[in-house]
N, C-alpha and C positions, 0 to 999 in steps of 0.2 A: 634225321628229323629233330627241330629245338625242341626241346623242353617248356611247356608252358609256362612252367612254374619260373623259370630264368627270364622268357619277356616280361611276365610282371612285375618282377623284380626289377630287370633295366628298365622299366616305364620308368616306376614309381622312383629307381635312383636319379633317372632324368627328372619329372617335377622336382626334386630337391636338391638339383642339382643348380648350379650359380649359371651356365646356361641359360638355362628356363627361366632363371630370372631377369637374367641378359635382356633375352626375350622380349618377355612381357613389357619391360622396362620399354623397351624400342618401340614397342605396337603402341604403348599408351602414348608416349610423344608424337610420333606418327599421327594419332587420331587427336591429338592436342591440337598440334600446327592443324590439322587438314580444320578441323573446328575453328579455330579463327578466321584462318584463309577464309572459307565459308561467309562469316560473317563478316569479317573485310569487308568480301564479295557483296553481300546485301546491301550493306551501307553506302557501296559506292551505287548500286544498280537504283536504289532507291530514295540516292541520296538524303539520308536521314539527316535531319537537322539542319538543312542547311534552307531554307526555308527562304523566297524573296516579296519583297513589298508590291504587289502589282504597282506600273506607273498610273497617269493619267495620261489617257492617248488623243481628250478629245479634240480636234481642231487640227492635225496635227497627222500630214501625209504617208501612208506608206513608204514613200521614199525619205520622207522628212527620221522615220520611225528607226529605218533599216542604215542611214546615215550615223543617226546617235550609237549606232551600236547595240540596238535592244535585240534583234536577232540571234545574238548569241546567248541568249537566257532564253528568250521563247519564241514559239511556233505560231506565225501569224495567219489569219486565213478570213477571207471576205464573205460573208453568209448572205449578207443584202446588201439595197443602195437604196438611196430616198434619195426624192431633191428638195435642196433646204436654201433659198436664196440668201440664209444669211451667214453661213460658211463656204468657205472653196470646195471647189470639184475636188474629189477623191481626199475629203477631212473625216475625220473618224467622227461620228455622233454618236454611236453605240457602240459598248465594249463589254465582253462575258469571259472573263472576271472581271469586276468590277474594281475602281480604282480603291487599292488600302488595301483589296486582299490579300492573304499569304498565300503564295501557291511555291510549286516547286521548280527548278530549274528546267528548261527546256517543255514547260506550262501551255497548249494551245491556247492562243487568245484569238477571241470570234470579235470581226467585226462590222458594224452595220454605217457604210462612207457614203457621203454625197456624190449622187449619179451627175456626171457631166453634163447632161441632158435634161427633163424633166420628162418623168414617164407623163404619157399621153392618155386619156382614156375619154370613152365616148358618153353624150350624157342622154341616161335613158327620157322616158317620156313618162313623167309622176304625175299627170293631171287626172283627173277623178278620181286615184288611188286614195282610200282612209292613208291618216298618218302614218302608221305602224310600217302598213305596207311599204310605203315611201320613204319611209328609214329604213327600213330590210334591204331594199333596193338600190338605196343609195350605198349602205356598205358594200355589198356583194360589187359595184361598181368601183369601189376604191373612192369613193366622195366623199365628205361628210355632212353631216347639218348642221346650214348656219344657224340665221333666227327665222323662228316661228311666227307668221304676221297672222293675228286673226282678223277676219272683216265678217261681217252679218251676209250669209247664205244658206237656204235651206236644207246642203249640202253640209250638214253638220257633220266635223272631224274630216272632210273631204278634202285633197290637192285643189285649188285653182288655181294659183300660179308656182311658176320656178323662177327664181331670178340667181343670179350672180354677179356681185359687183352693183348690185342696185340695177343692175340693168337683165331684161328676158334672156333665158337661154332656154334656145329650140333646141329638142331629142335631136341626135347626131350630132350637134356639136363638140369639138374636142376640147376638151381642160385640162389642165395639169393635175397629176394624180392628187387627192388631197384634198380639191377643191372645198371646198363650203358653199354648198344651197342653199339660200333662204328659200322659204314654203308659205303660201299664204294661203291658210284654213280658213276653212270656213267656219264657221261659229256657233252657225245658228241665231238664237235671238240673244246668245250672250249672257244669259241669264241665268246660269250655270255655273256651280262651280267645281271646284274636282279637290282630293285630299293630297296634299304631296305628300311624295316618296321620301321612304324612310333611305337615305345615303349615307349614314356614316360608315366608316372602314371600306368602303367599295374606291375603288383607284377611280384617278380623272377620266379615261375612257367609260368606262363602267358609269359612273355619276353621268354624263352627258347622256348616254344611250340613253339611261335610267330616265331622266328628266324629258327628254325630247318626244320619247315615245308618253311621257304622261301628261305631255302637250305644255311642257314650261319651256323657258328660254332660260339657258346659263347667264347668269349675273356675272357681278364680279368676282376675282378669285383671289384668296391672300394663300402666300406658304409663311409656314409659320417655322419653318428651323430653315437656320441662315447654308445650310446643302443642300440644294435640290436633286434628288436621284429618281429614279425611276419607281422606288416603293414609298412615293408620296398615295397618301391616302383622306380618305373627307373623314375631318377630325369636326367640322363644327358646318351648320348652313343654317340659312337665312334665308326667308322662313323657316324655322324650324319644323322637324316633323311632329304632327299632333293628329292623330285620328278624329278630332272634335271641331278641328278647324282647315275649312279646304281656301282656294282661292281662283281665282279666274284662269283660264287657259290662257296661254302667252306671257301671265306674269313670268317675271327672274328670280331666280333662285340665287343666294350667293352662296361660294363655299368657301371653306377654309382650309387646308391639307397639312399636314406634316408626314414623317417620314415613318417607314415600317420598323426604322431600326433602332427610332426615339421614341417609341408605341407602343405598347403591349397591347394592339389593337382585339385582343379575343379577352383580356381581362376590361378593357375598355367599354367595352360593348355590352355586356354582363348590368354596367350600371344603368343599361338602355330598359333592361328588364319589367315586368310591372314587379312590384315589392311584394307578391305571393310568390313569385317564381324565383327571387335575386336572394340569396346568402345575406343573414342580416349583419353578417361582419363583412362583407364586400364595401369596399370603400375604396375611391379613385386615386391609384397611383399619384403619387407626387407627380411624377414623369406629366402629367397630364394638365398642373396648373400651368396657366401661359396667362 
């Protein structure tokens, strides 16, 4: 039988033995390298740093796309189709990420290309419908609204007609998705008038809805920064909004847009405030003379 006293002695000569130092020494390099390796490792799985400029895809074919060679940086993939008579079958018109982005190597990019075809859809039957109705209607159809004709009927805010193209169109008829409806309300005695909506910072879809359902017709439109993106927004219209003063059903509105990324459109909007509710050091971004 050992002697206790003798193993704790050979321990403790072993820790101060050049061995154990040996040792140790080995285990710390060991976990040195495995520690880089490691991080190596991330760097390449996550490629840190290496960061690419998204292109610009628009007009500009899948096969056109995967010719250039951009397929070996990213992940392409088709989410919609519109048809747009004023680009080619299968041309990109929408792209998520957008052009300028940074993203990373091997990045899915969504895109939204013109359908070879023009979707088809059927057109409902909006007569006697209030307006609101008939713009509900027409979205849920894939339509949209044209202009609003008022004429004097006792059938005040009511459908009497549908036209397209200046010309009737009968429910079941097919149009190309997208279409625009003109709507001729009725009026009344016309002697009415209504207060416009307040639009600024609401996007161009948004602003349309806004105005058509408040029985106005879109005006003309300016952008006001020389890139037109998708985060254009109503930075100025015409008439302006005023609680004090309304105007006729069917008048136009005109607007003016810029961009969400030239706008600090939540500090913009602050100056919309009455002046008990608005910060008396609030004052309009430079960004915002034009």
């Amino acid at each position: 039988m050992q002697d206790p006293n003798n193993e704790k002695s050979s321990f403790f000569r072993f820790l101060i033995s050049k061995k154990f130092f040996i040792n140790i020494a080995i285990a710390v390099v060991v976990l040195v390298l495995l520690f880089f390796v490691l991080i190596k490792y991330l760097d390449i799985y996550t490629r840190h740093g290496k960061e690419l400029t998204m292109p610009d895809f628009y007009g500009q074919t899948l096969q056109e796309i995967d010719s250039a060679g951009y397929s070996d940086f990213y992940d392409f993939e088709v989410i919609d189709s519109l048809y747009d008579d004023n680009n080619k079958a299968g041309a990109v018109v929408i792209q998520n990420p957008l052009p300028g982005a940074k993203v990373k190597k091997g990045r899915h990019v969504y895109f939204t290309i013109v359908a070879s075809t023009a979707e088809q859809v059927i057109m409902p039957d909006l007569r006697d419908l209030t307006l609101r109705q008939a713009i509900n209607i027409l979205e849920l159809n894939k339509l949209g609204t044209g202009k609003l004709i008022y004429q004097p009927s006792f059938d005040k805010n009511a459908v009497l007609a549908q036209f397209y193209k200046n010309d009737t169109i009968h429910p079941g008829d097919t149009l190309v998705k997208g279409a625009l409806i003109d709507l001729v309300i009725g009026s009344g005695d016309r002697n009415y008038k209504i207060p416009v909506p307040f639009l600024i910072g609401k996007t161009r879809e948004e602003a349309i809805y806004e105005l058509n359902i408040a029985s106005f017709n879109l005006g003309n439109e300016f952008y006001m920064d020389s890139v037109q993106d998708d985060l254009q927004r109503v930075f100025m219209q015409e008439p302006r909004w005023d609680a004090e003063i309304s105007y006729y059903p069917g008048d136009s509105i005109h607007l003016w847009y810029r961009s969400d990324t030239a706008v600090d459109f939540d500090a913009y909007l602050q100056t919309f405030l009455p002046d008990s509710l608005r910060n008396d050091s609030l004052a309009v971004d430079s960004n915002f003379v034009f």
